[in-house]
C-alpha positions in Angstrom: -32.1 -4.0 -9.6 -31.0 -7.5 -9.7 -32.0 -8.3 -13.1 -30.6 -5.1 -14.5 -27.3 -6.0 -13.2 -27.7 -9.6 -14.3 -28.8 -8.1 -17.7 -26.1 -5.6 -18.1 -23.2 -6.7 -15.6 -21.1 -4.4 -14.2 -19.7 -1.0 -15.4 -16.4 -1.5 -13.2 -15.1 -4.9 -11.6 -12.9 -3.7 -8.7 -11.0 -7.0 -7.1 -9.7 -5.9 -3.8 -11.0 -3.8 -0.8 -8.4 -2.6 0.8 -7.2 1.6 0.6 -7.0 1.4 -3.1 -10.6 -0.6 -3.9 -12.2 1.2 -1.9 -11.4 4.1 -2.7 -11.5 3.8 -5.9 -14.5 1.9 -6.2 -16.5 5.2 -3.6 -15.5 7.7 -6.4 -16.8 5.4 -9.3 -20.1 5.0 -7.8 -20.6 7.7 -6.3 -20.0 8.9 -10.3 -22.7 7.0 -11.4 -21.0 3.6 -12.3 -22.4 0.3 -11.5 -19.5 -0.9 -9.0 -18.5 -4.4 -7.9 -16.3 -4.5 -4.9 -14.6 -7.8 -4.8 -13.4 -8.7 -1.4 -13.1 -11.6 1.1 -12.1 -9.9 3.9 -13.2 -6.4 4.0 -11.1 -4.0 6.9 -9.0 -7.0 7.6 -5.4 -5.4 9.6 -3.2 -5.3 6.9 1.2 -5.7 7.7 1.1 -2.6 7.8 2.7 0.4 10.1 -0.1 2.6 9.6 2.1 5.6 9.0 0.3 8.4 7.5 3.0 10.9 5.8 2.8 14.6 7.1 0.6 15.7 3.9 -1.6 13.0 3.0 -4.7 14.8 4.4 -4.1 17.6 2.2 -3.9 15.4 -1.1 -6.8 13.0 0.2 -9.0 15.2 2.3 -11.1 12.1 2.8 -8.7 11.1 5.8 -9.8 13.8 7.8 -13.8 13.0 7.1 -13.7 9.4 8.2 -13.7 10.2 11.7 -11.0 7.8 12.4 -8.9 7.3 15.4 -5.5 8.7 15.2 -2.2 9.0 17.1 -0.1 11.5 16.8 3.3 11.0 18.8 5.7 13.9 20.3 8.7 12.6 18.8 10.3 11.2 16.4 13.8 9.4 16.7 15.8 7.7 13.8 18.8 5.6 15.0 21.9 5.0 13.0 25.1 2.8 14.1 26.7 6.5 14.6 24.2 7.4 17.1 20.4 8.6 17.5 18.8 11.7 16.6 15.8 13.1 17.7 13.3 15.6 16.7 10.0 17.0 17.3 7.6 15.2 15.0 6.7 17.2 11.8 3.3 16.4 11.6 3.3 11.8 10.9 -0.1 10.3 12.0 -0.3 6.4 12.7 -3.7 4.5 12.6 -4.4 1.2 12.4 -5.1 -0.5 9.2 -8.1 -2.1 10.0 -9.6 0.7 11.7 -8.9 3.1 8.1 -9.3 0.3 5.6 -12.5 -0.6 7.3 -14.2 2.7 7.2 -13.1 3.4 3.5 -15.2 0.5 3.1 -17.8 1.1 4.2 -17.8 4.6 2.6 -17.8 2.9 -0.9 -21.0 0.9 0.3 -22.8 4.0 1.4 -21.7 5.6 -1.8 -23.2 2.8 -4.0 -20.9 0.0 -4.7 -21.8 -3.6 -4.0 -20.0 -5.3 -2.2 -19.4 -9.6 -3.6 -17.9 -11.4 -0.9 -14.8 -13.7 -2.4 -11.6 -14.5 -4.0 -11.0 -14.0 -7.3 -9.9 -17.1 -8.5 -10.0 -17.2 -12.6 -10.0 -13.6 -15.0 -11.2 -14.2 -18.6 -11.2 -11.7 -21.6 -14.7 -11.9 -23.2 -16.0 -10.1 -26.6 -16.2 -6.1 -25.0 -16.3 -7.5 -21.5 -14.4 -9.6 -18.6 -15.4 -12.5 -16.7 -14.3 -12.9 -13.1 -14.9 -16.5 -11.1 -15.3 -16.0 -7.8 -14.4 -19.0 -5.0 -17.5 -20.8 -4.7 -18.6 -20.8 -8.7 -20.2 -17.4 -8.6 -19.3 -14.9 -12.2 -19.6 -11.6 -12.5 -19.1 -9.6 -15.9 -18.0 -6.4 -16.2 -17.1 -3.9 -18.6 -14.0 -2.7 -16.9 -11.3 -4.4 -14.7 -9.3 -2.8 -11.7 -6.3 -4.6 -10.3 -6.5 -3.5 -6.4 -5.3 -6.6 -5.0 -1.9 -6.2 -3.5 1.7 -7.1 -4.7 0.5 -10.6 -5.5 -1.8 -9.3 -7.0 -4.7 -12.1 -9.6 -5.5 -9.4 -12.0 -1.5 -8.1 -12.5 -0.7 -12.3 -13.1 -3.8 -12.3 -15.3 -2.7 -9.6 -17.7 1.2 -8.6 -17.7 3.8 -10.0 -15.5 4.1 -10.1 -12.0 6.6 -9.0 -9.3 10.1 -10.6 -9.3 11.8 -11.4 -6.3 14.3 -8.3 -7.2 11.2 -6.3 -6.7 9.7 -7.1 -3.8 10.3 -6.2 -0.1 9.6 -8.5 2.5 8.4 -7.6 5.4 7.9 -8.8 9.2 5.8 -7.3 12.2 3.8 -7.8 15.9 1.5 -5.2 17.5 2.5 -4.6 21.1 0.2 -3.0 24.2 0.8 0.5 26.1 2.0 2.8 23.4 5.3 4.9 23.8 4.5 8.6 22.7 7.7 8.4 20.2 7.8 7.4 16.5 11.3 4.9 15.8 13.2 4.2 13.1 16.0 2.2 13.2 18.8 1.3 11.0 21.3 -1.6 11.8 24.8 -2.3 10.8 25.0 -5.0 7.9 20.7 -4.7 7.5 19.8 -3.3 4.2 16.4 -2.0 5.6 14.6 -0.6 8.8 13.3 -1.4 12.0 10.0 0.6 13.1 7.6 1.2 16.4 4.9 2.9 15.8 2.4 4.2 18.4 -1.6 3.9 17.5 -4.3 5.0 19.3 -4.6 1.7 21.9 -1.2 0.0 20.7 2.0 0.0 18.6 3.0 -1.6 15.5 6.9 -3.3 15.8 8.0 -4.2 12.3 11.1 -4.7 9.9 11.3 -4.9 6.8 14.8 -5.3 3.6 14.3 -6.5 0.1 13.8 -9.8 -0.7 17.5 -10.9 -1.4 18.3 -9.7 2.0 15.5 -11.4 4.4 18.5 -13.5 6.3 18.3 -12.6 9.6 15.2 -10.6 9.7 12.9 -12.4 12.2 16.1 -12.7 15.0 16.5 -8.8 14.3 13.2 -7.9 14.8 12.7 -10.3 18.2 15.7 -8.3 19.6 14.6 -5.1 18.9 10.8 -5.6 19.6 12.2 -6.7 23.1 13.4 -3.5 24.1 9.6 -2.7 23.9 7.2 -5.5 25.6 8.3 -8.5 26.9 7.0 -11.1 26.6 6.2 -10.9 23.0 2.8 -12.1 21.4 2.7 -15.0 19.6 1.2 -13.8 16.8 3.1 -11.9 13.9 2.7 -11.4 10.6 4.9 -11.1 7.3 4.0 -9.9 3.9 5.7 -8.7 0.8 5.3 -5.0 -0.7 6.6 -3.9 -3.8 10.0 -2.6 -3.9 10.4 -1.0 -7.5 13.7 0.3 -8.6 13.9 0.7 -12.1 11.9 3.8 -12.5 10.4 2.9 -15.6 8.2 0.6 -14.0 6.0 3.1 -12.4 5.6 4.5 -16.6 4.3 1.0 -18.2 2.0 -1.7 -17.0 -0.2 0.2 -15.3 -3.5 0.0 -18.0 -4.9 -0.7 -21.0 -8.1 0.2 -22.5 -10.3 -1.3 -20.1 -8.4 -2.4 -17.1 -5.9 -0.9 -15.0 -3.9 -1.3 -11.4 -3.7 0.8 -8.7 -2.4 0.4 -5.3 0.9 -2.6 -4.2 -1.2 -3.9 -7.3 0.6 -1.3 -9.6 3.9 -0.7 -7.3 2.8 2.4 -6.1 4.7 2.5 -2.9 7.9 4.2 -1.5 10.9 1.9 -2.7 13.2 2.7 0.3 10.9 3.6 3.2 8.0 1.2 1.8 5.3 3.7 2.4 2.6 3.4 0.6 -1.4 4.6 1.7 -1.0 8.0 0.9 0.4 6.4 -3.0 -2.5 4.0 -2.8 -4.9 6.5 -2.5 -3.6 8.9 -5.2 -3.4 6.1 -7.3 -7.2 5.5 -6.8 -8.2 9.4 -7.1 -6.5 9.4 -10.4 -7.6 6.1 -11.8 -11.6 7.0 -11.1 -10.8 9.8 -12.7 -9.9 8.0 -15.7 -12.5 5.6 -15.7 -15.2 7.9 -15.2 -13.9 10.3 -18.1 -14.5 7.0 -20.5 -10.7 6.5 -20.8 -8.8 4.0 -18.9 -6.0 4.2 -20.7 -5.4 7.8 -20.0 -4.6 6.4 -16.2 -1.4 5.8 -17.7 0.0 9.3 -18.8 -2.5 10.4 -15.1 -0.1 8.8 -12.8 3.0 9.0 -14.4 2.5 13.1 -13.5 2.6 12.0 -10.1 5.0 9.2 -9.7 8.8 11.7 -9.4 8.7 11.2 -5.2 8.9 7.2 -6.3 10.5 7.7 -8.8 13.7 9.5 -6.6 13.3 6.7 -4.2 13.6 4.0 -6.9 16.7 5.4 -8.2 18.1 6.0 -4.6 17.2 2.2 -4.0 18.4 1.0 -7.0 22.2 2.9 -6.4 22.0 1.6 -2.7 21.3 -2.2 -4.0 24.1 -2.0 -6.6 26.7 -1.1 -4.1 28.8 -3.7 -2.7 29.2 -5.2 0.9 29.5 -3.3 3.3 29.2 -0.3 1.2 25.6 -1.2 0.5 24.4 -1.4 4.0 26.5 1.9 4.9 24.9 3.7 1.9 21.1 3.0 3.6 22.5 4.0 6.8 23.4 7.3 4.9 19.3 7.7 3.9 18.8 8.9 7.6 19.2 11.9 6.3 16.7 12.3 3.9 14.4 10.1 6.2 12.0 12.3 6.8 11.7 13.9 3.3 11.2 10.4 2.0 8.3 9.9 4.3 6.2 13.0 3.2 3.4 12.9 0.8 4.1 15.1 -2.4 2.4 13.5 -5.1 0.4 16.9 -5.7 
């Protein structure tokens, strides 16, 4: 087997194992591709909430098969600087990252796909082929390449132009012990973003996250409010950036060519306003084996674009909220509370 792959190289380079890699990568083997899975730190906790929108299971039954460990709280409570309201939860689920990235991992294994522990650290066109260094001097070769690596993502650098600081969304978080049963949200005067808790099965994710322009402040913010929770508060916390897209265009271009594509923070698939973005990562991945496997990666493309109008709403809502001026702007997100919980559903049918 290993001189046939030597021989040949891969059908389908996949660089990233998170939700999207994996994923995507499961469906192409299990399809009968030759799959490399490129990944350095496979079910690694992502800074991530871990909030599943009410119909992901229903567009990705594969949630429901992993066996994983949920949490499903009673309530859910958004708070505004004109009060709190409260309401039964409509059906979120929060798991932790490295509990549901690790087990779609593994799924792609047992499906077929190999796994190649590293960093991708050099991409190379080649006559009807790509080339992919790996840290450490390995390269593999493979006919097709899949972006799958996150908002900073190597392969989006590599081949068209990466996220601008106007689209990205910075974000900040801790996990804290003893779970409430109670879902937060919170929305603070002069912050142009959010505050969450959310309860997992054994602990709860404390996060914030605004766009990139807006970061001032952030870390004090989020001390303050993860206070009201725990103290003291660990000393370890994370911060990452997501994409925050909000020229809808962008989810229509970029995305593929004839034998590479993105999918995943890779490609921008995530909610512009509340930042959500498994269940997108994961459509993203159905649609783009899809493609692959039908012999045209191109055709991801025209795929996704079907399914992009829920980020495409919250791109334009974004995008109205970001060109409003102070203290408009922050009263106009405050104003989203509204349409919180529609924003946080899953409806890329």
């Amino acid at each position: 087997m290993k001189s046939v792959r030597a021989r040949r190289g891969w059908d389908v380079l996949v660089v990233g194992g998170a939700l999207a890699g994996s994923r995507l990568a499961g469906a192409l083997a299990r399809g009968g591709a030759r799959v490399a899975l490129i990944e350095p730190h496979p079910g690694a906790e992502k800074p991530c909430g871990g909030w599943l929108p009410v119909h992901a299971s229903q567009v990705e039954p594969l949630l429901d098969e992993l066996a994983l460990r949920w949490r499903r709280p009673s309530r859910y409570c958004i708070e505004t600087p004109r009060g709190s309201r409260q309401m039964a939860n409509p059906g979120y689920r929060v798991v932790a990252r490295a509990e549901l990235d690790g087990a779609l991992f593994g799924w792609a294994l047992a499906g077929g796909a190999r796994h190649l522990a590293g960093r991708a650290c050099g991409i190379e066109r080649e006559p009807r082929r790509w080339r992919v260094q790996l840290a450490g001097g390995a390269v593999e070769h493979g006919r097709v390449l899949v972006g799958a690596d996150g908002c900073g993502s190597a392969v989006r650098r590599a081949l068209v132009d990466p996220f601008g600081r106007g689209q990205i969304m910075v974000t900040l978080g801790m996990t804290l012990p003893a779970p409430a049963d109670e879902m937060r949200v919170a929305l603070g005067d002069g912050l142009v973003g959010y505050l969450w808790y959310l309860p997992r099965p054994d602990h709860a994710s404390v996060g914030i996250c605004a766009p990139a322009a807006h970061k001032a402040g952030l870390r004090d913010r989020l001390l303050d409010f993860a206070r009201r929770f725990a103290e003291p508060l660990p000393a370890h916390r994370w911060g990452a950036p997501i994409p925050m897209l909000t020229a809808p265009e962008r989810y229509r271009r970029q995305l593929c060519g004839d034998d590479w594509l993105l999918v995943g923070d890779a490609a921008g698939m995530a909610n512009a306003v509340t930042g959500e973005g498994i269940a997108h990562a994961l459509r993203s991945a159905q649609v783009a084996a899809a493609a692959i496997l039908s012999g045209r990666p191109r055709g991801y493309g025209q795929r996704i674009a079907a399914h992009s109008a829920p980020l495409v709403e919250a791109a334009t809502a974004m995008a109205q909220v970001l060109a409003a001026p102070d203290p408009v702007r922050a009263y106009r997100f405050a104003a989203l509370e509204y349409l919180w919980p529609a924003l946080g559903r899953f409806d890329l049918a």
